[in-house]
N, C-alpha and C positions, 0 to 999 in steps of 0.2 A: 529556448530551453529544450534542449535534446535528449535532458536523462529525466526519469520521476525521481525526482528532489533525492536524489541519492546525496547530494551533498550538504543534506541538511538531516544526514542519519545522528547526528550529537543529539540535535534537539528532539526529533521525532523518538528516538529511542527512551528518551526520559519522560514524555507526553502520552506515547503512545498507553503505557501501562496506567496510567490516570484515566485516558481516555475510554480504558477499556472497559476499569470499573466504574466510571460512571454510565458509559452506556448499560451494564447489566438491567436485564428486566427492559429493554427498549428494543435490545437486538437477538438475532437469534446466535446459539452458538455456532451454528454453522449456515453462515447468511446463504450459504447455495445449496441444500441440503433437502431432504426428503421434501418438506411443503411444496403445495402446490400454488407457488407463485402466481401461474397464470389466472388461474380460477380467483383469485382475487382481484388482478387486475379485470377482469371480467365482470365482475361483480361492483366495477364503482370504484372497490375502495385503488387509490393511488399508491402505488408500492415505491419508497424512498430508499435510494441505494447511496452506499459512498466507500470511499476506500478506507484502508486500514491506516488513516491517516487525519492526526485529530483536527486540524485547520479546516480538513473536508468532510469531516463528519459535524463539525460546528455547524457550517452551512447547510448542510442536510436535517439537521436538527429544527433550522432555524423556518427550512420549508416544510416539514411537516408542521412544526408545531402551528404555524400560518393556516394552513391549508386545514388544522382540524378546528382553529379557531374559527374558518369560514363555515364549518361545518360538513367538510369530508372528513369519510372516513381515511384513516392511513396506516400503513401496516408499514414498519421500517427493518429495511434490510440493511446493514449498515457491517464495514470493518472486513467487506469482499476482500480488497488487497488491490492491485493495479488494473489496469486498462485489461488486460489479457484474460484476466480471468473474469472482470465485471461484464465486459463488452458483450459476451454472447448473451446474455441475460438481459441485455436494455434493447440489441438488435430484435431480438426473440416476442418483446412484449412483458416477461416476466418484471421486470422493474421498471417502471414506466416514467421517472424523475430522478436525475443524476446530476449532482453540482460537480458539473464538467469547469474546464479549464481551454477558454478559445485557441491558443497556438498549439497547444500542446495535444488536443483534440483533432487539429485540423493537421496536424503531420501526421498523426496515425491512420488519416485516412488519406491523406495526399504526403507523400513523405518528401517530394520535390518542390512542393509551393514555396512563391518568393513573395506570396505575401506579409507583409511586417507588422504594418500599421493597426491598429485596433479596428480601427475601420475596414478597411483591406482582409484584416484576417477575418471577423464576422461575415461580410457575404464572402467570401472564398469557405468558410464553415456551411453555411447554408447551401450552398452549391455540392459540395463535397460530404454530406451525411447521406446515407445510404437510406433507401424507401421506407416510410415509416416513422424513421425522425425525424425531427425541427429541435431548434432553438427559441427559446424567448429570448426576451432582454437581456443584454450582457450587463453586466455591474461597473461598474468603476472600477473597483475594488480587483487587484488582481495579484499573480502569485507568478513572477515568472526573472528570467536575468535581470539588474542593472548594475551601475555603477556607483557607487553610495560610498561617501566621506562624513568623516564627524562632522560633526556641526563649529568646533573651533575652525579645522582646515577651511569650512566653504567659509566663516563670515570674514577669516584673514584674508580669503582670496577672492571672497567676492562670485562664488561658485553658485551657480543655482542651475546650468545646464551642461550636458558633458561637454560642449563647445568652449564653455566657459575655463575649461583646462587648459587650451591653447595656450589661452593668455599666464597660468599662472608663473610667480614666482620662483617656485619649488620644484627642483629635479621629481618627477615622476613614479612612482613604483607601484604598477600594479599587482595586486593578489586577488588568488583564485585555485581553483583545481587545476591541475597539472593540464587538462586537455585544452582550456582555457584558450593556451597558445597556439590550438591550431583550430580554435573555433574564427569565423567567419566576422563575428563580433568581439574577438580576442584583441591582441595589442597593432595586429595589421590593421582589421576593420577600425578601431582609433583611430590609426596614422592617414584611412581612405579614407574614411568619410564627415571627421572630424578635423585632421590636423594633427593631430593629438600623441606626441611620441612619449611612450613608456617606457620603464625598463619592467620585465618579467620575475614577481616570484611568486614558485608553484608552492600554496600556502594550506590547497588542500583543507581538513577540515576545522583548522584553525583559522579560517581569512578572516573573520569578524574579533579574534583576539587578537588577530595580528595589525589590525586596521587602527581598533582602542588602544594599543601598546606603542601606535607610531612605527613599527617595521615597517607598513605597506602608508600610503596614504592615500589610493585608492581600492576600492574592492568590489569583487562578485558576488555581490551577495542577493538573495532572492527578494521580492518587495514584500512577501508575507511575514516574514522575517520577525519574529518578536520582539527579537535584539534590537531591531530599527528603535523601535520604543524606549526600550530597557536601559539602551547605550547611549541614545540620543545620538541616531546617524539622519543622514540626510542623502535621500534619492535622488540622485539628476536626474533630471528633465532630459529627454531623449529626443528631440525635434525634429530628428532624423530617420527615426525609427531604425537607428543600430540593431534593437534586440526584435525578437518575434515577439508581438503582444501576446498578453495569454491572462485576459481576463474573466473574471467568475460568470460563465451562463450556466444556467439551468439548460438541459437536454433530456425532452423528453420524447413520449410517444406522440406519434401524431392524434389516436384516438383521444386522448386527453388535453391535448392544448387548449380546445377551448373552453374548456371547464374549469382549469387551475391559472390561466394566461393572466386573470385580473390583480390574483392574491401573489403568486410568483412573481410578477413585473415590478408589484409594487417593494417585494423584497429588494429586486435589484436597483430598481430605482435609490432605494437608503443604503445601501451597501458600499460603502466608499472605500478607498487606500488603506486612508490610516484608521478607519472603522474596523475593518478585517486585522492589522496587526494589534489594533487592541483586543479584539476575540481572541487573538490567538498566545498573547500576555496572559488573561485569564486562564488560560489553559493553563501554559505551561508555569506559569510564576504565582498566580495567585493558588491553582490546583482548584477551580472549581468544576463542580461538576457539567457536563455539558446538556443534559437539560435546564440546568437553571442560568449559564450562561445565554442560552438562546431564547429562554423565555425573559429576562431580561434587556437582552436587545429591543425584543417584539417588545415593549414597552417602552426602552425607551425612546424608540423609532416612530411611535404612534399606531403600532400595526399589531398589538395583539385586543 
């Protein structure tokens, strides 16, 4: 995943504005703003950062609320916006806990890594964070390219990994964003490292209506994806590691790792796939708020 989820501005657009009023009273209006961030991280209390992006602020919710159930203090800065403008702020010390995103973290700081694999890209992460940070546990649970068919097309064809296309039946058609076709994992990366020959269409920010309508019958859609749920699609299995993993870790400060490592790991540890597209249904379909979403969770996960 090369862009921040620009291609999933339909749904973020209609989330975002839920997500903004249920954080009131949890964040500040200007998460980078006169307060003095450091002095708190100073002070003990754990400063929670996330983007203006409510699947990532769900998870951000879900470690604070964690982390005051252990009985830290936490102060949450939440609804920054991207990498670019959060990033000086967690190098700094100022936010000292960021539900980061493995691949997608590790090319902002290595933009040439050919690591793919979940495995691969976590120490290639840890290698490549700058003095001061670490990683904990990654999740299961991640947000990043695949290849996803309805659930009629895989049980006609017998589909359960992208390999498994070779074999089908059915002329081919993939959808996706225009650039799609010159990504590395696009319909070449298929035909190399799969087999797998498609025909191309640029479907842009309709590929998930175009996938349910039968136009395309595969597509790029992200694994956070709510629709996964909503539409009843179905992620292939990647065995190859086509796509760059980019699964949910916590990124924090070094000074704090060992104080929050027990209650954060154990987040990741419950954190799974289709755990996280169901938080992120609540958002957007049910419209609840996201402190009650994530205190939720924490119960029913065993961890509030």
């Amino acid at each position: 995943m090369f862009t921040a989820r620009g291609t999933r501005a339909g749904i973020a657009a209609a989330a975002v504005l839920g997500s903004a009023i249920a954080m009131t009273g949890c964040s500040s209006d200007d998460p980078l703003g006169e307060q003095n961030t450091s002095d708190a991280a100073e002070s003990g209390t754990v400063v929670v950062g996330s983007q203006a992006y409510y699947s990532n602020e769900i998870v951000a919710e879900i470690y604070a609320q964690a982390l005051e159930g252990a009985g830290v203090e936490v102060e949450r800065r939440f609804s920054i916006g991207q990498r670019d403008a959060y990033m000086p702020e967690v190098e700094s010390g100022a936010i000292t806990l960021f539900p980061e995103y493995t691949g997608n973290l590790l090319q902002f700081f290595d933009p040439e890594t050919e690591a793919r694999s979940p495995e691969d890209v976590y120490a290639a992460l840890q290698e490549a964070l700058p003095e001061g940070l670490t990683v904990l546990d990654q999740a299961a649970a991640s947000d990043q390219d695949s290849y996803t068919v309805t659930r009629e097309f895989a049980e006609s064809e017998g589909l359960v990994s992208i390999a498994d296309l070779a074999g089908a039946s059915t002329a081919l058609t993939l959808g996706g964003p225009p650039e799609l076709a010159e990504r590395p994992y696009g319909p070449t990366g298929l035909e190399e490292v799969y087999g797998v020959e498609v025909e191309f269409s640029a479907t842009g920010d309709t590929t998930v209506e175009d996938l349910v309508a039968g136009t395309v019958n595969v597509a790029n859609v992200f694994t956070a994806d709510p629709r996964i749920q909503t539409d009843d699609l179905v992620v292939l299995e990647d065995p190859e590691a086509l796509f760059l993993a980019s699964n949910v870790v916590p990124l924090v400060s070094e000074s704090v790792a060992g104080d929050i490592a027990e209650t954060i790991n154990a987040v990741s540890a419950a954190l799974t796939p289709e755990g996280l597209v169901a938080l992120n249904v609540q958002s957007t379909v049910d419209q609840a708020s996201t402190p009650d979403i994530a205190k939720q969770w924490l119960a029913d996960n065993g961890l509030a």
